[in-house]
TORLUMSE-935275 format. One record per residue: x, y, z of N, C-alpha, C, CB in turn. Coordinates in steps of 0.001 Angstrom, whole numbers, padded with zeros to 6 digits, always signed. Glycine has a CB too. Example, Ala and Ser with C-alpha at 12.3 -4.5 7.8 and 13.67 -1.06 7.14 Angstrom:
# residues 2
+013190-005690+007800+012300-004500+007800+013200-003300+007800+011308-004473+009046
+012850-002250+007080+013670-001060+007140+012900+000030+007870+014084-000598+005725
END
This chain:
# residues 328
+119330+121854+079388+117966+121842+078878+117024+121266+079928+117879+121032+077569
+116006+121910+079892+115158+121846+080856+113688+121889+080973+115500+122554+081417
+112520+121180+081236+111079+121632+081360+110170+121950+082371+110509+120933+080912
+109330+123032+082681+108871+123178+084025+107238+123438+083847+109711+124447+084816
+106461+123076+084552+104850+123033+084430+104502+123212+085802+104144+121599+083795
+104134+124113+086077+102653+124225+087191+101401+123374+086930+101953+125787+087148
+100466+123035+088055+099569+122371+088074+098486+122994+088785+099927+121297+088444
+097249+122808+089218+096726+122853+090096+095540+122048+090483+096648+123803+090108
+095008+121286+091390+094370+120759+091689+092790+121385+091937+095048+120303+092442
+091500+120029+092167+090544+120950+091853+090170+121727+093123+089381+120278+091221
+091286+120973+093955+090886+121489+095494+091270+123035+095422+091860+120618+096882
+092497+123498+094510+093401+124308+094814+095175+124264+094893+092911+124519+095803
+095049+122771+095297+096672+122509+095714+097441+123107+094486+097136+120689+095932
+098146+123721+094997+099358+124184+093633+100563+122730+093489+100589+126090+094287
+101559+123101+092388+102444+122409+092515+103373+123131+091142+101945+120849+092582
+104308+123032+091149+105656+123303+089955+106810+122160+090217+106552+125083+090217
+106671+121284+089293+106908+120364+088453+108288+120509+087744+105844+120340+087600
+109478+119906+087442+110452+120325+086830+111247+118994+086021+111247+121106+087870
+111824+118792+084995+112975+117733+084465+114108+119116+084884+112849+117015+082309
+115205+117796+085374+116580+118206+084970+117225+117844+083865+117362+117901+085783
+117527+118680+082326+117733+117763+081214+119762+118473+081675+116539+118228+079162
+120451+117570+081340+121901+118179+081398+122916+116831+081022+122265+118903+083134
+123835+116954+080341+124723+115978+080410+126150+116057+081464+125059+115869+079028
+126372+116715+081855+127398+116792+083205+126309+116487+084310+128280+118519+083509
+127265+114974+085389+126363+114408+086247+126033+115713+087356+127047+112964+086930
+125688+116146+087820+125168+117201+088768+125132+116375+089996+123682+117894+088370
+124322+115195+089910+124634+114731+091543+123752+115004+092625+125841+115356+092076
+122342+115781+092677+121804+116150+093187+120788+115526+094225+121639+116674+092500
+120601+115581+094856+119452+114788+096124+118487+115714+096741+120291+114138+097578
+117942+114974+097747+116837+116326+098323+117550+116805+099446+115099+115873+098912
+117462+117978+099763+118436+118767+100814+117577+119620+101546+119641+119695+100136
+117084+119915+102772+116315+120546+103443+117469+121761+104259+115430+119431+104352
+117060+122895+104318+117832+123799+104770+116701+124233+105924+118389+124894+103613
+117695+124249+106870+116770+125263+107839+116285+126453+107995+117086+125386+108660
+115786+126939+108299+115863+128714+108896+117304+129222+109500+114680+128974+110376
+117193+130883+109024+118462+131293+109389+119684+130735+108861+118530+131178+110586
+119542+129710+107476+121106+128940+107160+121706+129972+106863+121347+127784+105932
+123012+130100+106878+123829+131128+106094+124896+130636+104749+124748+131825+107251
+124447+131358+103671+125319+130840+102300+126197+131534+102381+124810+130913+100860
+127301+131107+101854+128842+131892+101022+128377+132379+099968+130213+130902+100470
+129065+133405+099130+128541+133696+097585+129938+133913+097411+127323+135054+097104
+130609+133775+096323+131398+134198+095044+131236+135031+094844+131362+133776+094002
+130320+136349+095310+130234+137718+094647+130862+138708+095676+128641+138151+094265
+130244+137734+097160+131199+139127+098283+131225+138016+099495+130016+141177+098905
+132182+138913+100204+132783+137735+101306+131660+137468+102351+134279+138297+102231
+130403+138502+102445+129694+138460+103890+128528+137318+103378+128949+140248+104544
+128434+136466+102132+127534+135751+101342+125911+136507+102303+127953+133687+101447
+124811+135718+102035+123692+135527+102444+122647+135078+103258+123605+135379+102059
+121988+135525+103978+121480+134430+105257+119749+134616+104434+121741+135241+107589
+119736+132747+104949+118036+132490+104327+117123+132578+105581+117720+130722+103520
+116473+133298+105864+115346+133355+107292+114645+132220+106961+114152+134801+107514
+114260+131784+105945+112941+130966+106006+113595+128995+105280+111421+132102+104606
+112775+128312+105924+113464+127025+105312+113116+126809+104250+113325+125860+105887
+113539+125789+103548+113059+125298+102152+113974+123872+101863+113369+126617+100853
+113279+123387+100932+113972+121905+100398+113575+121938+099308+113629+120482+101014
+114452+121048+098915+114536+120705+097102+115846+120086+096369+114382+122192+096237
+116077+120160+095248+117091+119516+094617+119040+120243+095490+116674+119988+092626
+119846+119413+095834+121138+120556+096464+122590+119351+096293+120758+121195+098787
+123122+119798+096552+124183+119471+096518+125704+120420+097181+124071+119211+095265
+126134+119458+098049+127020+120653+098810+128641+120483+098162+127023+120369+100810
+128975+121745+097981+130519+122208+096802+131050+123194+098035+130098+123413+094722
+131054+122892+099297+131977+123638+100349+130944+124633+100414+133641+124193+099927
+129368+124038+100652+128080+125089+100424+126996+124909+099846+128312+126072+099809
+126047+124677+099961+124574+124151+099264+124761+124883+098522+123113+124168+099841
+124192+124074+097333+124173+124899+095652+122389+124093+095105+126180+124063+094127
+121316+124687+095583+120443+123889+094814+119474+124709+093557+119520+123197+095924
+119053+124094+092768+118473+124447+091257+117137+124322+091314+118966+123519+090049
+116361+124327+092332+114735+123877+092710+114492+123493+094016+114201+122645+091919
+113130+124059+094252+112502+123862+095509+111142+124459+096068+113382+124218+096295
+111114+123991+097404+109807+124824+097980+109998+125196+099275+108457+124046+097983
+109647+126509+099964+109688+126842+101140+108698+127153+102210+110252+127567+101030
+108897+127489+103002+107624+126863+103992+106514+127976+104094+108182+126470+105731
+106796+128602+102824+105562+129783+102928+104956+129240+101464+106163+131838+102972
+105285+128007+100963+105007+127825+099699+105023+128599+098385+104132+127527+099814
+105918+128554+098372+106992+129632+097327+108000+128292+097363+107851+131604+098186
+107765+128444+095251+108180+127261+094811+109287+128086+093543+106733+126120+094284
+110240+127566+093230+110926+128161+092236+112068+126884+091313+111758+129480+093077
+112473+127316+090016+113380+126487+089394+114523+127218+088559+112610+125593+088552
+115502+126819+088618+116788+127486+087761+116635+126615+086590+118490+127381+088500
+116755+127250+085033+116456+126478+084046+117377+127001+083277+115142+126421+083577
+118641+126551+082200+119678+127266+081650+119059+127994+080120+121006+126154+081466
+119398+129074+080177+119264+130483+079271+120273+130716+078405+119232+131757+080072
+120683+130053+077671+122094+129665+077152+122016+130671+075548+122272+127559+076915
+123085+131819+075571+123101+133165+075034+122163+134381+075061+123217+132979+073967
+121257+134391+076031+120711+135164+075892+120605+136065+077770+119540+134510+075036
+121472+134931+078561+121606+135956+080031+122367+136612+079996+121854+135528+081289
+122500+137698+080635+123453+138810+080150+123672+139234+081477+122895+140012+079063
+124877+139270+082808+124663+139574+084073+125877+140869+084125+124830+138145+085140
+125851+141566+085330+126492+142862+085715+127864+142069+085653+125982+143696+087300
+128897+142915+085276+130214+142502+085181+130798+142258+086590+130998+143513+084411
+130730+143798+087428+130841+143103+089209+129836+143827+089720+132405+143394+090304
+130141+143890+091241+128475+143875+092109+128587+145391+092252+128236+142852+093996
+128038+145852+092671+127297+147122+093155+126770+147083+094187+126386+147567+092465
+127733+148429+094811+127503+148811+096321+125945+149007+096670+128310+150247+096670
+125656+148957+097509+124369+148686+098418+123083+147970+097759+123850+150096+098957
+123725+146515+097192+122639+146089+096279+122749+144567+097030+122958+146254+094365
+122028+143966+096848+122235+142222+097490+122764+141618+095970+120295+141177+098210
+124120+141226+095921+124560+140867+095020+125008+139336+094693+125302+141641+094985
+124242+138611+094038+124503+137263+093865+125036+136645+092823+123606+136725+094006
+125804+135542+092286+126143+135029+090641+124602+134197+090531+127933+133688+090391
+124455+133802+089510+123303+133125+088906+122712+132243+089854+123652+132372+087692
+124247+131120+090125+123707+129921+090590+123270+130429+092133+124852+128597+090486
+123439+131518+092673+122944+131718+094177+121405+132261+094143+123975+132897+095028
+121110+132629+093024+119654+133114+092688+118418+132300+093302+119481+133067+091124
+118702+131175+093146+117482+129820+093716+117372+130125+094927+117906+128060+093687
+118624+130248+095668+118878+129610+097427+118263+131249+098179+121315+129104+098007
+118302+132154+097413+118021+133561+098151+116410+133769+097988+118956+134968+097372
+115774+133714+096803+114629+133222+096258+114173+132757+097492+114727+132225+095101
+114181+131460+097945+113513+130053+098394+113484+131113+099945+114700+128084+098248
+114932+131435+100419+115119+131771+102000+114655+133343+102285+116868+131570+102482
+114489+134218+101129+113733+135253+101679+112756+135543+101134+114254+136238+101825
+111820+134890+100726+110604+135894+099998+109371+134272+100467+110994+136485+097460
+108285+135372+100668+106793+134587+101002+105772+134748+099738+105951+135351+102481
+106268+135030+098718+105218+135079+097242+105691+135420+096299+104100+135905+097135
+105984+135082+095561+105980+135708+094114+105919+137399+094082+104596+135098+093291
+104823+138016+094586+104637+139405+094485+105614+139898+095321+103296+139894+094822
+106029+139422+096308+107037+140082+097300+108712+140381+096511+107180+138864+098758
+108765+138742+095536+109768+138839+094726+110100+139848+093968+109724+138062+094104
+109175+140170+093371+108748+141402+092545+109507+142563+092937+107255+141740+092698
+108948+142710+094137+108687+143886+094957+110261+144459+095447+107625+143417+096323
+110572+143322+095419+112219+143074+096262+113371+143165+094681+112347+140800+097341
+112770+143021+093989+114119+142623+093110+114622+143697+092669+113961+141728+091887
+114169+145357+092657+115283+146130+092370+116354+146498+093314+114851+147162+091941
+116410+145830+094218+117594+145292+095148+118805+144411+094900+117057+144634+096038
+118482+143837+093904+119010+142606+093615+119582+142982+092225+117940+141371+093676
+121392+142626+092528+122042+142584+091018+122719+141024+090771+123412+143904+090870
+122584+140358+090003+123278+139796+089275+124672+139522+088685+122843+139979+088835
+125329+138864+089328+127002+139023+088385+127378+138095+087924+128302+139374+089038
+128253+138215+087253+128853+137570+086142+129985+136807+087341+129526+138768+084704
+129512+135459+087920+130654+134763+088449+129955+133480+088592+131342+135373+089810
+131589+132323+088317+131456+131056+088203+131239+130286+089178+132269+130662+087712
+130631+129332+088602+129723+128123+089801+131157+127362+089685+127818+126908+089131
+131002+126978+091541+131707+125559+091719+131220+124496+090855+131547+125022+093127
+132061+123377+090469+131785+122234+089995+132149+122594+088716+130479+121696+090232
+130774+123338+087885+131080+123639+086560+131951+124228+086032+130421+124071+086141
+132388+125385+086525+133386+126140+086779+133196+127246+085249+134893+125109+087022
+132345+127813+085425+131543+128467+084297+130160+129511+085036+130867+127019+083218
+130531+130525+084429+128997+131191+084686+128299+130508+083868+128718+132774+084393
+126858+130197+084867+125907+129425+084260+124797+130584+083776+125340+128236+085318
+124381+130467+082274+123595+130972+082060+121960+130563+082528+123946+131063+081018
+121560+131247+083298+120000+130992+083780+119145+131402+083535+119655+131090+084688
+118183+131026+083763+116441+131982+083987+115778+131038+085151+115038+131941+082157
+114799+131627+085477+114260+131084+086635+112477+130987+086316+114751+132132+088000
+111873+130029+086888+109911+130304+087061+109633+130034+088381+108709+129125+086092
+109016+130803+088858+108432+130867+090074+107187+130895+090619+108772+131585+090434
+106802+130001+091763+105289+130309+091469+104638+129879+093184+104547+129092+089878
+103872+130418+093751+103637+130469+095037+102191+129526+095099+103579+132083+095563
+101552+129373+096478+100324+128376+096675+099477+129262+096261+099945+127725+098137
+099165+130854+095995+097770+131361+095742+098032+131067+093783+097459+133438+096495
+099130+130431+093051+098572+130344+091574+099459+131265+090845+096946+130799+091383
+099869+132282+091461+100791+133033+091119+101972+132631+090584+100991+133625+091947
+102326+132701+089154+103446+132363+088548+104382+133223+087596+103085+131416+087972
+105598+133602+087321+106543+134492+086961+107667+133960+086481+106833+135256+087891
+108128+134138+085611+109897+134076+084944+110074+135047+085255+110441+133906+083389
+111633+134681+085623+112685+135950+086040+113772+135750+085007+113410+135882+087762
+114117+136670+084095+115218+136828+083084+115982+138004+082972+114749+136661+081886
+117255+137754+083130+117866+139027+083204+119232+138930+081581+118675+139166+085170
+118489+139417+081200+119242+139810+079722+119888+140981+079665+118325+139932+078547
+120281+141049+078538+121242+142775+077624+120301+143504+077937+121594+143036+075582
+119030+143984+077932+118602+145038+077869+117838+145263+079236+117923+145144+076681
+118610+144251+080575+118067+144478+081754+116865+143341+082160+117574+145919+081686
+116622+143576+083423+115868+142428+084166+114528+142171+084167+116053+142494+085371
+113943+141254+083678+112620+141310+083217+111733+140001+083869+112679+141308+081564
+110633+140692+084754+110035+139424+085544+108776+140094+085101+110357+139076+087396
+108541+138287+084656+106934+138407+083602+106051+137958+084220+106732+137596+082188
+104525+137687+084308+103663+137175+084575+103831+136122+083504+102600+137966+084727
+103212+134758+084334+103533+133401+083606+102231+132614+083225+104451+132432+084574
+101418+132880+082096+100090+133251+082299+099963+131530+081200+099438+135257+081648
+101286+130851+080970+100893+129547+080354+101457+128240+081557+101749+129439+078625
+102049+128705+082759+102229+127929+083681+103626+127081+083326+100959+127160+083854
+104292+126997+081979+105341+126309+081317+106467+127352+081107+104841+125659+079966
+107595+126499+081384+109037+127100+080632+109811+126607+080410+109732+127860+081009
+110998+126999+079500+111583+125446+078925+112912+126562+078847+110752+124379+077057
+113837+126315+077726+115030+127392+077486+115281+128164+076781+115907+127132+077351
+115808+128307+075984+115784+129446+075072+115388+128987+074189+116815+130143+074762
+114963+130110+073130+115175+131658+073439+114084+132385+074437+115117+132464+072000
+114342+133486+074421+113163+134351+075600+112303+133821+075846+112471+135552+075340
+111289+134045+077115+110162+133972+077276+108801+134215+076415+110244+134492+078049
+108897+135343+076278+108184+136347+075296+108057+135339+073751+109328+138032+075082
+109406+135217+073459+109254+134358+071954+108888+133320+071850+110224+134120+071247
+108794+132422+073209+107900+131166+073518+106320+131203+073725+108404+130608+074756
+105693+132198+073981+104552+133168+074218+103726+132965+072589+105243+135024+074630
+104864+133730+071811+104413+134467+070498+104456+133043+069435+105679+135969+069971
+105506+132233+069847+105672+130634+068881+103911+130151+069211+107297+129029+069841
+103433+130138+070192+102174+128837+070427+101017+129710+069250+101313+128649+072715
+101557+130945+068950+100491+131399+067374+100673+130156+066328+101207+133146+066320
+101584+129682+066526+102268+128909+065138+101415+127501+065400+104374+128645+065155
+100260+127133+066716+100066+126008+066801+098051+126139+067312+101386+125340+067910
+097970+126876+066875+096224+126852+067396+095475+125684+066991+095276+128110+066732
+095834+125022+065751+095701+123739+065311+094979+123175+066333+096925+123051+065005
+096218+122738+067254+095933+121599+068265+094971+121340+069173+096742+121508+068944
+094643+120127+069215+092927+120176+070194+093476+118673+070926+090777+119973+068866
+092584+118432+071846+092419+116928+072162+091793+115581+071404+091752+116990+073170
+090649+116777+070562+089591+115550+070037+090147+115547+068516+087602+115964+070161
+089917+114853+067849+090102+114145+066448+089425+115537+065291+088959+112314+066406
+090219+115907+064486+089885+116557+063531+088710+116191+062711+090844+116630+062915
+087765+117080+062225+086635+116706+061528+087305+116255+059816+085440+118139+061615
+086645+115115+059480+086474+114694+058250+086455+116094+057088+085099+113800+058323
+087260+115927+055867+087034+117153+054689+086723+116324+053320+088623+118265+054429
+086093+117581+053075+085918+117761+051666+086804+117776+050515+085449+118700+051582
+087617+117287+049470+088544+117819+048721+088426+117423+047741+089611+117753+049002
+087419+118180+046547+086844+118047+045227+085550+116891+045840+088154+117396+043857
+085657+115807+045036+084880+114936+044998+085559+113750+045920+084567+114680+043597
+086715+113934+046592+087187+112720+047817+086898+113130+048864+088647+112303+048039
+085958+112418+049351+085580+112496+050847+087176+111826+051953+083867+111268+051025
+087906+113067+052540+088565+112301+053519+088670+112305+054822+089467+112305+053321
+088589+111134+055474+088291+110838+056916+089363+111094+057708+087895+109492+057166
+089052+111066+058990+090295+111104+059615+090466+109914+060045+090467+112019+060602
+091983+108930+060314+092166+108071+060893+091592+107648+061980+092982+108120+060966
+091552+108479+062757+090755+108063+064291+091299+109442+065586+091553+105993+064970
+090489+108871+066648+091446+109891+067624+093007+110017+067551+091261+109475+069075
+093126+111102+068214+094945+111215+067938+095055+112610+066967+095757+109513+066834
+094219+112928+065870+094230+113549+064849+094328+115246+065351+092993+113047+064023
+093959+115246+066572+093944+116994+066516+095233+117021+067387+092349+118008+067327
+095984+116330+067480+097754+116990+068337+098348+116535+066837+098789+115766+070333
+097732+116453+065593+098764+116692+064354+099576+117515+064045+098360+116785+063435
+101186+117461+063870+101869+119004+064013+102150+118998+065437+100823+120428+063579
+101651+118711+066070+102804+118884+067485+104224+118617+067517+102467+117976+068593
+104837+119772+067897+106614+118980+067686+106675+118037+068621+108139+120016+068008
+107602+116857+068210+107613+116033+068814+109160+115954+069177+106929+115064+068219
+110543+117003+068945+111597+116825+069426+111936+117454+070809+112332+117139+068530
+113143+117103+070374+113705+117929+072406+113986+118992+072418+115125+117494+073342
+113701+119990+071006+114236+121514+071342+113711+122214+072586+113857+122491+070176
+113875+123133+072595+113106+124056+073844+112085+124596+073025+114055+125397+074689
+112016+125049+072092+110408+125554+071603+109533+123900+071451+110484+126630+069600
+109903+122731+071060+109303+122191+070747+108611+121208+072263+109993+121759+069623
+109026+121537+073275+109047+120917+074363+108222+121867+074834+110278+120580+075013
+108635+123256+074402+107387+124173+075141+105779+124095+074879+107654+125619+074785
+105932+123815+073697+104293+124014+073023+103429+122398+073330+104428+124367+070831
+104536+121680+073662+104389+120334+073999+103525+120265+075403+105861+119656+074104
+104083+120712+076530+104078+120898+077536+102685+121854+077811+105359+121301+077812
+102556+122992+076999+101403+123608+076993+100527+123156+076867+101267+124283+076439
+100096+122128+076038+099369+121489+075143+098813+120724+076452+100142+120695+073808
+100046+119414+076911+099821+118744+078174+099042+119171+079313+100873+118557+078636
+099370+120199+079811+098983+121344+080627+097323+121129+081213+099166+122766+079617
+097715+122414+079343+095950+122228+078704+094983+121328+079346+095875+121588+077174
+094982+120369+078637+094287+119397+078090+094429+118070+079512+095043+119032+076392
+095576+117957+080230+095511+117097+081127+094231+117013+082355+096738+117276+081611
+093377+115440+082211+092498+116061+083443+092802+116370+084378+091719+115549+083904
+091920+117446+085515+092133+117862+086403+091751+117233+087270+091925+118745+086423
+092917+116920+088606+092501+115839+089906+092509+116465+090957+093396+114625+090222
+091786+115290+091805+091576+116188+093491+092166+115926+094466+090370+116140+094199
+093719+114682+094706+094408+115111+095732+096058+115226+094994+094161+114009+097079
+097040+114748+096037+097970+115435+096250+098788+114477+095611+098193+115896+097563
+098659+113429+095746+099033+111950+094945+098514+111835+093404+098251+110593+095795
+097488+111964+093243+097301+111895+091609+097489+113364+091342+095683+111270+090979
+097785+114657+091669+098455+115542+090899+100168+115108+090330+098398+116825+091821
+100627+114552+091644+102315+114019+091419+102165+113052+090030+103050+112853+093039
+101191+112277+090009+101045+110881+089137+100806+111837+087920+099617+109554+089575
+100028+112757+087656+099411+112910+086787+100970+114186+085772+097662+113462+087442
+101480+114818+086986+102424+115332+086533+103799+114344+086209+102575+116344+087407
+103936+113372+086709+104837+112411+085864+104374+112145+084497+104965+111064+086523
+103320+112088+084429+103044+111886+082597+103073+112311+081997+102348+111669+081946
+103178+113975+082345+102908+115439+081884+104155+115081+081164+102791+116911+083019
+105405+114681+082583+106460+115412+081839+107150+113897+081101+107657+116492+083040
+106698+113014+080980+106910+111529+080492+107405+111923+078765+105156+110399+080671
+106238+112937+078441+106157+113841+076860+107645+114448+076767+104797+115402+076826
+108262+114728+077801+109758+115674+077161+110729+115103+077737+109978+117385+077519
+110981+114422+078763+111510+112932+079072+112337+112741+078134+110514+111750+079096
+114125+112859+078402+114830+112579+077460+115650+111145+077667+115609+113731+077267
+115533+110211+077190+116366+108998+077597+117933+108831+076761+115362+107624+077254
+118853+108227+078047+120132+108718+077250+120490+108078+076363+121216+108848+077855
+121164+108912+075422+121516+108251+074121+120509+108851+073076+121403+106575+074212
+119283+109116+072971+119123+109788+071969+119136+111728+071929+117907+109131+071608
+119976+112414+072746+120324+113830+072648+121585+114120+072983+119547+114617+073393
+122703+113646+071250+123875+114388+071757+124273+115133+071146+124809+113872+072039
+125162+116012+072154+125545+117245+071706+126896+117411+070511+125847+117942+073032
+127135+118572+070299+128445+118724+069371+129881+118047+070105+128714+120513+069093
+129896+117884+071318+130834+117814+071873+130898+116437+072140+130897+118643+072793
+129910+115808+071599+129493+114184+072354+129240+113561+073541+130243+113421+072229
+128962+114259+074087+128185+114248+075465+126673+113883+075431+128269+115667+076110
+125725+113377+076174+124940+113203+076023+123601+113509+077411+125333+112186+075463
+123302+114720+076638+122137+114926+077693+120700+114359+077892+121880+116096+077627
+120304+114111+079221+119167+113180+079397+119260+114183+080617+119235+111292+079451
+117497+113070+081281+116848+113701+081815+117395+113078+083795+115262+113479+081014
+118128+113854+084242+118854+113291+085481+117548+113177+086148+120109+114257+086302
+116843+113588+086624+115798+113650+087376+114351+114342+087108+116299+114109+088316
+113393+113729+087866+112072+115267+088171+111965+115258+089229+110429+115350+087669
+111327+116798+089800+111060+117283+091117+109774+117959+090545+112285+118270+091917
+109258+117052+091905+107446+118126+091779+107835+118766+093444+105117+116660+091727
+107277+119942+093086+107146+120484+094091+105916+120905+094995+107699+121216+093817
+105175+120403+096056+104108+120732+096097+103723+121600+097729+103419+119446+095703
+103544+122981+097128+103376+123946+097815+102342+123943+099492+102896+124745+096716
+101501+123706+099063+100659+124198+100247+100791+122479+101386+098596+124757+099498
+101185+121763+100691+102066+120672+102217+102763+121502+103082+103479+119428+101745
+104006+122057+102844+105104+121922+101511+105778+120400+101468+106542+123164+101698
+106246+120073+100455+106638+118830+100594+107425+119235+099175+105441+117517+100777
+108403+117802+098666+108840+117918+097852+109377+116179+097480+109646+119084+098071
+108689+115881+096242+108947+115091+095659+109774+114704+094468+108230+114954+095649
+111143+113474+094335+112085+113253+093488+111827+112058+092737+113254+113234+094101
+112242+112206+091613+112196+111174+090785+113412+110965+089831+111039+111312+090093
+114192+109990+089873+115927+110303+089751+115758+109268+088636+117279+109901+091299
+116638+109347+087689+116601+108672+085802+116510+106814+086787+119060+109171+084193
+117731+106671+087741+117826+105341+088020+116915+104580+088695+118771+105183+088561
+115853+105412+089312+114803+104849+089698+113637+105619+089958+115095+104216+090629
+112572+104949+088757+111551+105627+088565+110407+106088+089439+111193+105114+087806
+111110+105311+091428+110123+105264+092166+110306+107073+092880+110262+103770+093233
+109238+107180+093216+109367+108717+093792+109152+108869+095121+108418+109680+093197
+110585+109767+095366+110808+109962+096829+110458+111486+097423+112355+109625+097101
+109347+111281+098493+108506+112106+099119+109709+112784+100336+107041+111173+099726
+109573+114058+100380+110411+114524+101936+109414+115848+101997+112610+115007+101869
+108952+115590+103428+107989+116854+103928+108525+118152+104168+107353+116579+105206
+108384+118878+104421+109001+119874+105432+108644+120059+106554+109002+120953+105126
+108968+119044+107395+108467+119235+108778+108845+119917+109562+108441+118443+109382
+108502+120614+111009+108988+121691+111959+110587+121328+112290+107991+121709+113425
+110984+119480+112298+112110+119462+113103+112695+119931+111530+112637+117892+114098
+113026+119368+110508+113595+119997+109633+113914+121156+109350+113260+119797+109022
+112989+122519+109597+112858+124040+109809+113870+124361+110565+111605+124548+110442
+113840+123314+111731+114435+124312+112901+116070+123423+113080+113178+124307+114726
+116295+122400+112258+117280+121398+112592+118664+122513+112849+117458+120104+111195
+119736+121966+113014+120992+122896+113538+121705+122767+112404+121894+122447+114931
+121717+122012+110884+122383+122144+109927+121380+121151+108717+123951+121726+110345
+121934+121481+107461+121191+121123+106411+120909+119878+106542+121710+121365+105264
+120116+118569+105926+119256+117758+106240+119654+117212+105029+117879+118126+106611
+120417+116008+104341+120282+115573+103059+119913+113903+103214+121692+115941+102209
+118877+113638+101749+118334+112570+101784+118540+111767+100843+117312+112692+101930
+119208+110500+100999+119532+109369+100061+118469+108850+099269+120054+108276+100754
+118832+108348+098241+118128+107971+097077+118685+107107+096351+117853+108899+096331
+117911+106188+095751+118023+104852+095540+119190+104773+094087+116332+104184+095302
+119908+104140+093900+120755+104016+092223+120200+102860+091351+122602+103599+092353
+119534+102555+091647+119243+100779+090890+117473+101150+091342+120340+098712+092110
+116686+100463+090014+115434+101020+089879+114860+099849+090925+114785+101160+088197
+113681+100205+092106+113383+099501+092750+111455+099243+092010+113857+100091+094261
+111315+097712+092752+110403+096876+092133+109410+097251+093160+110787+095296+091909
+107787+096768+093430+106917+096073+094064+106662+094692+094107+106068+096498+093803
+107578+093986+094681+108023+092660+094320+106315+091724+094718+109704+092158+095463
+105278+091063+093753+104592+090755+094528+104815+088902+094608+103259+091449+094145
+105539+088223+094516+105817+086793+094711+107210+086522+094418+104947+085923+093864
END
């Protein structure tokens, strides 16, 4: 389970924003890949080469495996789990670029300069049905993507074939579909920022308590619809800032609202999912910022030229124990 929000600043700056909600530790850090890296895939022996760099969330399983990021054309993307409703090719197909789910991010990030190019490129691209290291499970996915001109898209590939939408609420969360997350926010027009007007009812005049009154009815749990309309709402209504630092600040609060702390979301199995991390991603630097459950402080990594051009992947430590501003 998962939440993702675009932003934009009043300058322009883009950014896509992400929680990792999951109860298996994942383990993840910031990982900078160069230009030209070359991946393995599980689908065919000659795997994939990324021309362009990128950084973001990774973790290496005999091979970078990462779930979010940004690349140096600012093209930002997130893997978010789609759980019964992805539906992938049984095996690959000749003259197609054929990847399993979890390689979807890393090809994303290393070949494409926009969103529209993605587009453009993806009836190239099949999908198969093969298991991720670690988990050892095809992971069911979906993806949102979104570049520095504003441009934003889900990519879902279901039963009835591959479907990349225009992302015209900037939010995505998990299942079910896209589309049915779209058609749910009918169920909430209600909602405003400012305080509901006072009514009439017979002869009782009733007031409203005070501000607060028009997000009445907002879901307030961790489902994925209820996190979605949540998040929209946030979106909405959050003021709009003018640099690059209070967009990050302002998107920590965003996602503060769906923020799962452990122990209150467990599953059938008794496991307990929380929120491992957030990653803002912010495009037109590129840069990419972490924020890990154990420490709430957030760690900045640029994408600088030596990083682009380094001779192997780049990974960056992060703190386990929450650090202070100690002032005496």
């Amino acid at each position: 389970m998962c939440t993702s929000v675009t932003y934009q600043t009043t300058g322009g700056d883009q950014f896509l924003a992400r929680t990792m909600d999951f109860a298996f530790e994942l383990g993840g850090r910031p990982v900078a890949i160069p230009r030209q890296h070359h991946f393995s895939s599980v689908t065919n022996a000659a795997g994939f080469d990324a021309p362009y760099s990128f950084i973001g969330t990774g973790r290496n399983l005999n091979g970078y495996i990462h779930v979010d990021g940004v690349n140096e054309y600012g093209v930002s993307a997130a893997a978010l789990y789609f759980a019964g409703q992805a539906h992938y090719a049984a095996t690959p197909v000749d003259g197609q670029i054929n990847l399993a789910p979890h390689e979807v991010l890393m090809w994303i990030l290393g070949n494409v300069k926009s969103a529209q190019e993605l587009g453009d490129r993806l009836a190239s691209l099949t999908i198969v049905e093969a298991a991720a290291p670690l988990l050892n499970i095809v992971v069911p996915l979906h993806w949102i993507i979104s570049d520095k001109s504003g441009a934003t898209y889900v990519l879902e590939q279901q039963a009835d074939g591959m479907h990349y939408m225009k992302n015209p609420v900037g939010v995505m969360t998990n299942s079910p579909d896209f589309d049915w997350h779209l058609k749910n926010l009918s169920n909430y027009v209600q909602l405003q920022p400012d305080q509901h007007a006072d009514r009439q009812y017979g002869d009782l005049a009733v007031n409203a308590f005070g501000p607060g009154t028009g997000a009445l009815g907002m879901p307030g749990d961790f489902t994925s619809p209820s996190r979605f309309v949540r998040t929209v709402f946030m979106r909405e209504h959050t003021e709009t800032v003018a640099t690059i630092g209070a967009a990050v600040n302002a998107l920590s609060h965003m996602l503060n609202s769906v923020e799962i702390p452990k122990g209150v979301k467990i599953k059938a199995d008794g496991s307990v999912d929380y929120t491992q991390y957030r990653a803002y991603m912010s495009m037109n630097e590129p840069a990419f910022y972490m924020q890990p459950y154990n420490d709430q402080t957030i760690t900045r990594v640029a994408l600088t030229p030596a990083l682009m051009t380094a001779a192997q992947p780049t990974e960056f430590t992060l703190a386990t124990t929450q650090q202070f501003n100690q002032v005496n």
